[in-house]
C-alpha positions as CSV (number, residue, x, y, z in Angstrom):
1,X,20.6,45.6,-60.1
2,X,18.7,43.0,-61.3
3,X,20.9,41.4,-63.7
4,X,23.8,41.9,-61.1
5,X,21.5,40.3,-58.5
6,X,21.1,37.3,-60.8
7,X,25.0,36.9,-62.0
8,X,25.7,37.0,-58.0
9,X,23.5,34.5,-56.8
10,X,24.8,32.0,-59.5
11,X,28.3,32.6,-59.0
12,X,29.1,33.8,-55.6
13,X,29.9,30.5,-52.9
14,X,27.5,30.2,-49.6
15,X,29.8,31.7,-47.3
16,X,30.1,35.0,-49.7
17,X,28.8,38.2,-48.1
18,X,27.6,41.0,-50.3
19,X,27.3,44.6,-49.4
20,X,25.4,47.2,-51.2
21,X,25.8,51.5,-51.1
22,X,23.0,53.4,-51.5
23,X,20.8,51.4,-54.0
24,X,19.7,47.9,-52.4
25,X,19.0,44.6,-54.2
26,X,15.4,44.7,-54.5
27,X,14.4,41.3,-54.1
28,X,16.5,40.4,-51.7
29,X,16.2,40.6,-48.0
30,X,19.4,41.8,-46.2
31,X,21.0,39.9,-43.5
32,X,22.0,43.3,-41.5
33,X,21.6,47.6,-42.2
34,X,23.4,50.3,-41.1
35,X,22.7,54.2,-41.6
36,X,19.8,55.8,-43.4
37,X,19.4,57.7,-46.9
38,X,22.3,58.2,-48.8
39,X,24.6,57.2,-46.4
40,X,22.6,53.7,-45.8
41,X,24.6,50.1,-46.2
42,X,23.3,46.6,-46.8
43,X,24.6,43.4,-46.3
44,X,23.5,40.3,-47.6
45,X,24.6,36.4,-46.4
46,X,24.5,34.1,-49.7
47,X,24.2,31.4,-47.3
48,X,21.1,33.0,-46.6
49,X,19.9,34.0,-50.3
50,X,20.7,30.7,-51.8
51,X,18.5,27.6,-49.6
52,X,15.8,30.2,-50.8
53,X,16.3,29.5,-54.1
54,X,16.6,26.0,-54.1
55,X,13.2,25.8,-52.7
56,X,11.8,28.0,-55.5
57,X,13.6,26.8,-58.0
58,X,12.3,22.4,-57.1
């Protein structure tokens, strides 16, 4: 997931919205959940993800 993680945040656009199944991107923070254990969904706002970045990256 990491190296997906990585390839996403460089080449998604802000307004992008990922959502993850069952395994979640470990260093990133979701914008919104839903369910538990197997059944569990995340979602995660690029728009969100990416100021983040540009803060740890200058």
């Amino acid at each position: 997931m990491e190296v997906l993680g990585r390839k996403l945040e460089k080449e998604l656009p802000d307004e992008a919205r990922v959502i993850a199944c069952r395994f979640p991107f470990p260093d990133w923070t979701p914008t919104a959940t839903e369910g538990e254990g197997l059944d569990q969904t995340w979602a995660y706002d690029m728009n969100e993800k990416k100021p983040l970045l540009t803060m740890i990256v200058k």
